[in-house]
C-alpha positions in Angstrom: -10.8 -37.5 68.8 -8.8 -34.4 68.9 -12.1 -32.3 69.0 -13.6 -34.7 71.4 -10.4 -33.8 73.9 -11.3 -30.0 73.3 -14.7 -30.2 73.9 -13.8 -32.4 77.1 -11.1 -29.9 78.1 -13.9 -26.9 77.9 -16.1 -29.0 79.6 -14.0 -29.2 82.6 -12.7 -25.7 82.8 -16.1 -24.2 82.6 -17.0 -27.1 85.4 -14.4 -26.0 87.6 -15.2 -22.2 87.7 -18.6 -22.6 88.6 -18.0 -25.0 91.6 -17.9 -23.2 95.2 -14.5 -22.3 96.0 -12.4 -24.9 98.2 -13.4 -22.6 101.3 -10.5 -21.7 104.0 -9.3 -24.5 106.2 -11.2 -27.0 104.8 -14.4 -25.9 105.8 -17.0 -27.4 104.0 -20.2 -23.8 103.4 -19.7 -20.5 104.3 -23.2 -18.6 106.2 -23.0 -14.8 106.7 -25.3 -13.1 109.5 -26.3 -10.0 108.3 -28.8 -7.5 110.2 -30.5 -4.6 108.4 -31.0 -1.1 109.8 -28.7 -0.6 113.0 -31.0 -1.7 115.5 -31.4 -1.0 118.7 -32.7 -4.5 119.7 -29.2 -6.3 117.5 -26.9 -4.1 119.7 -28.3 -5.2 122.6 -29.5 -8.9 121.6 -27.6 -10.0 119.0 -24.4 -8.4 119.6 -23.6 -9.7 123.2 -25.1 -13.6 121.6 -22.3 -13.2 118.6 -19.6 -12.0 121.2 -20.0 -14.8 123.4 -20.4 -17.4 120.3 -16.6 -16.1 119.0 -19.0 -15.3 115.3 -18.5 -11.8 113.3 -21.6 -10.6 111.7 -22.6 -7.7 109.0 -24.8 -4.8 109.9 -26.5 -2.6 107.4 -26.7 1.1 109.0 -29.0 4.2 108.1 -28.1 7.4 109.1 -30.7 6.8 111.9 -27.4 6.6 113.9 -27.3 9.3 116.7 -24.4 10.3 119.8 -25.6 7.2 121.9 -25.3 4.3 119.3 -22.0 5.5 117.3 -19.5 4.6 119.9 -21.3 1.1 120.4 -21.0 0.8 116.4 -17.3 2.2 116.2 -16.4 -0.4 118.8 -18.2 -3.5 117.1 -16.3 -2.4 114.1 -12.8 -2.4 115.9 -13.6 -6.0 117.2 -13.9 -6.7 113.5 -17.6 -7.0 112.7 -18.1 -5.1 109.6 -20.9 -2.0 109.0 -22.5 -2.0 106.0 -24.6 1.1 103.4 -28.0 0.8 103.9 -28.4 4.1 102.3 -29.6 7.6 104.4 -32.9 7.2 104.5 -34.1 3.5 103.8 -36.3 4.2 100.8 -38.7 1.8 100.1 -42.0 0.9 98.1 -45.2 3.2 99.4 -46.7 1.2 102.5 -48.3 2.0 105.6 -45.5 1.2 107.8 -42.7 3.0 105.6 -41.8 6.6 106.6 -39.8 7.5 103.3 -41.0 6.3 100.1 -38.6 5.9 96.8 -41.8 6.2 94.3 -40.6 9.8 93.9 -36.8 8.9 93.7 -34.4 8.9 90.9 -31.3 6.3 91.0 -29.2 9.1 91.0 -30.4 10.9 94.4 -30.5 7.0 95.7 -27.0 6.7 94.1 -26.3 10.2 96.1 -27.5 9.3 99.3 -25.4 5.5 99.3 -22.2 8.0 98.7 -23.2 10.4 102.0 -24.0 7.3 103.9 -20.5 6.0 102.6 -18.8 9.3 104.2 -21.0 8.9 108.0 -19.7 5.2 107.6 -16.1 6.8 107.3 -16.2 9.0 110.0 -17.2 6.3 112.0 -15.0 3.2 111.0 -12.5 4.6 109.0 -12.8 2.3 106.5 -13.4 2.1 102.6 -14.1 -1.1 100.4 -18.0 -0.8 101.7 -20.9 -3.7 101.0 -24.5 -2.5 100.7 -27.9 -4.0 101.4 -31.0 -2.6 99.4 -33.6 -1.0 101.4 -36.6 -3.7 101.7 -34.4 -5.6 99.2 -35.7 -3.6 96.6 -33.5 -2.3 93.5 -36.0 -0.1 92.1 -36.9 3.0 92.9 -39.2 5.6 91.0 -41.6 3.6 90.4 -39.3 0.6 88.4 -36.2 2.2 87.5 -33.7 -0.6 88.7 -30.9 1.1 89.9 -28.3 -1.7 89.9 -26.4 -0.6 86.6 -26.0 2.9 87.8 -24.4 1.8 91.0 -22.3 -0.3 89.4 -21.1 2.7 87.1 -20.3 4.8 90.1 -18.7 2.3 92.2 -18.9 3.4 95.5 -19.4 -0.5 96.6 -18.0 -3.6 96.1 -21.0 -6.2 96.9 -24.7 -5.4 97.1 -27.0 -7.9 99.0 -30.8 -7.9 98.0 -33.8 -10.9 100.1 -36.4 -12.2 100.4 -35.1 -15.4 98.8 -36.3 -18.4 100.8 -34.3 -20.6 99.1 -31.0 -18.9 98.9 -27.8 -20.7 98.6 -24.7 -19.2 96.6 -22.7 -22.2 94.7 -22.6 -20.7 91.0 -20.1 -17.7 92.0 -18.5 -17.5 88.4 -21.8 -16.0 87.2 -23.0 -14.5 90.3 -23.6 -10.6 89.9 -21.1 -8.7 93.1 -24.3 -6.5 93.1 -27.2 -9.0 93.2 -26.2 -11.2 95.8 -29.5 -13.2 97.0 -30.0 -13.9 100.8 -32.5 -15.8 102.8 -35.4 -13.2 104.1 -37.0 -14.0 107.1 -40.7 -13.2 108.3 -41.7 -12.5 111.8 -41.0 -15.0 114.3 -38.7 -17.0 112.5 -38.5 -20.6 113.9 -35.2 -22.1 114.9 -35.7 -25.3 113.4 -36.8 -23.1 109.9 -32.6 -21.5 110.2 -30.9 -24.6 111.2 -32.6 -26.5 108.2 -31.8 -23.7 106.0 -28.2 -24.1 107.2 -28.1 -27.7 106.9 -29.2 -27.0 103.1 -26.0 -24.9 102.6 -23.4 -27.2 104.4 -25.1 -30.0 101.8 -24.3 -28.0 98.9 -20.8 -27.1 100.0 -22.0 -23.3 99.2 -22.7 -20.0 101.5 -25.8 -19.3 102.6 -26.4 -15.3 104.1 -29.1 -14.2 106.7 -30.7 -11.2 106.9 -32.1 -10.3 110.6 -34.1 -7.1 111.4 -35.2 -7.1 115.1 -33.8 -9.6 117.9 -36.2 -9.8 120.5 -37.8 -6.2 120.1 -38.4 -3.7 117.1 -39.7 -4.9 113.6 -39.8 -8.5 111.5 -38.3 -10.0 114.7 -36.4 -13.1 115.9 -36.5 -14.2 119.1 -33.6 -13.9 120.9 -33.9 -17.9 121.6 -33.9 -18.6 118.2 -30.9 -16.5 117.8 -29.3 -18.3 120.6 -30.1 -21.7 119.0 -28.9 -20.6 115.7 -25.6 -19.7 116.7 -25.1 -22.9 118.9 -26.2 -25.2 116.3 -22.9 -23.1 114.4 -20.6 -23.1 117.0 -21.4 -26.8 117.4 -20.4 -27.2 113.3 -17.7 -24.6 113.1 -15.3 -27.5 112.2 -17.3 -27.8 108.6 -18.9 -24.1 108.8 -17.0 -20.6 108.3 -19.1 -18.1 109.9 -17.7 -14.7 108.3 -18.4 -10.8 107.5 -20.4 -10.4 103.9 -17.2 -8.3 102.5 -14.8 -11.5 103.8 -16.9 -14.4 102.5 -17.4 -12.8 99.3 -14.0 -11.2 98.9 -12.7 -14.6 99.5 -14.9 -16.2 97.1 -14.1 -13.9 94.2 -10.0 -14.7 95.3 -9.6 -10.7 95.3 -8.0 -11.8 99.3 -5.4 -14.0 100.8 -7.8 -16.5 103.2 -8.1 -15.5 106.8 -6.8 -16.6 109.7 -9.2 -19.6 111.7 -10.7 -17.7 114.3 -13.3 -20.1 114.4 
């Protein structure tokens, strides 16, 4: 009986730490809006949509940043949205459409060029703690050198995002890896219907569901900027159950290493 009781008391423990946390304010899932590669069509699409909404959202910058966009970016990041490492140079898998490829790339110059970034993010939002997204949501470079221990090693961020998961949704965060956090990739043309149902998947498993955007309404792998707009109504509509946050909040609030924040939402 006495090792029944144990076992039981196990059990339960284990149970408990890999339920979704009890989220802020009794919200019931958690989705964080994140858009990759500091696009010129999400500053002026997506930004002036999230504004309106009351939302905070994630983006993962380059250092294809320049005189004209950095004061839009240091502002969005004073109004609390958070900028992300999405290394210097976006190196990805040889393609047609890829300018700089990683096939010659060791993880330490891809480890180098996350730090740089790290510093231009600095200069811009004076802010440390950073999250990163890997380029093309790939963690190899080289070839297939998976770079994900040696960042981890160096520690110049706290959570890593990779993609291209269509199925996505966080509930298991006791043995989720800070630095292999999976998202939902989207394809061209993304229907509205397609994110909503997605969403609705999350809220039905109590758990936090991120999006990763490229273009709104203009440059690459794109979203219409109605679909946006439907997206973020269909939120606003549930913010009583759903907590629309930054990637660094919803997961520093899930790992308990913050105090909850206030309801904005």
């Amino acid at each position: 009986m006495k090792q029944l009781l144990t076992l039981l008391g196990l059990f339960l423990f284990s149970h408990a730490f890999t339920q979704t946390p009890a989220w802020p304010h009794h919200k019931k899932a958690v989705i964080v809006l994140t858009y990759d590669d500091g696009l010129l069509s999400q500053l002026d699409n997506a930004v002036p949509q999230l504004k309106k909404a009351g939302f905070k959202a994630t983006f993962f910058l380059t250092s294809d940043v320049d005189s004209s966009t950095i004061p839009r970016w240091r502002a969005l990041a004073k109004k609390g949205f958070e900028l992300g490492n999405h290394t210097l140079y976006h190196p990805c898998s040889p393609s047609e459409d890829v300018p700089v490829t990683s096939e010659h790339y060791t993880p330490i110059q891809v480890i180098r060029e996350i730090e740089i970034m790290n510093r231009i993010l600095f200069a811009i939002d004076g802010r440390n703690g950073r999250t990163y997204a890997y380029p093309c949501a790939e963690t190899t470079v080289g070839g297939d050198k998976d770079y994900v221990d040696t960042l981890r090693r160096y520690n110049l961020v706290k959570y890593a995002r990779i993609g291209g998961d269509t199925g996505a949704i966080i509930t298991d965060f006791h043995h989720l890896d800070p630095l292999r956090i999976p998202s939902l990739g989207l394809e061209d043309s993304t229907s509205a219907s397609a994110l909503i149902d997605y969403v609705k998947s999350v809220q039905a498993r109590n758990g936090m569901g991120i999006i990763m955007f490229h273009g709104i309404s203009g440059d690459y792998i794109t979203t219409d900027k109605a679909v946006h707009q439907q997206l973020l109504d269909y939120l606003k509509k549930n913010k009583k159950d759903i907590w629309v946050t930054t990637f660094r909040e919803a997961m520093d609030y899930a790992t308990h290493s913050s105090t909850p924040p206030p309801d904005s939402h």
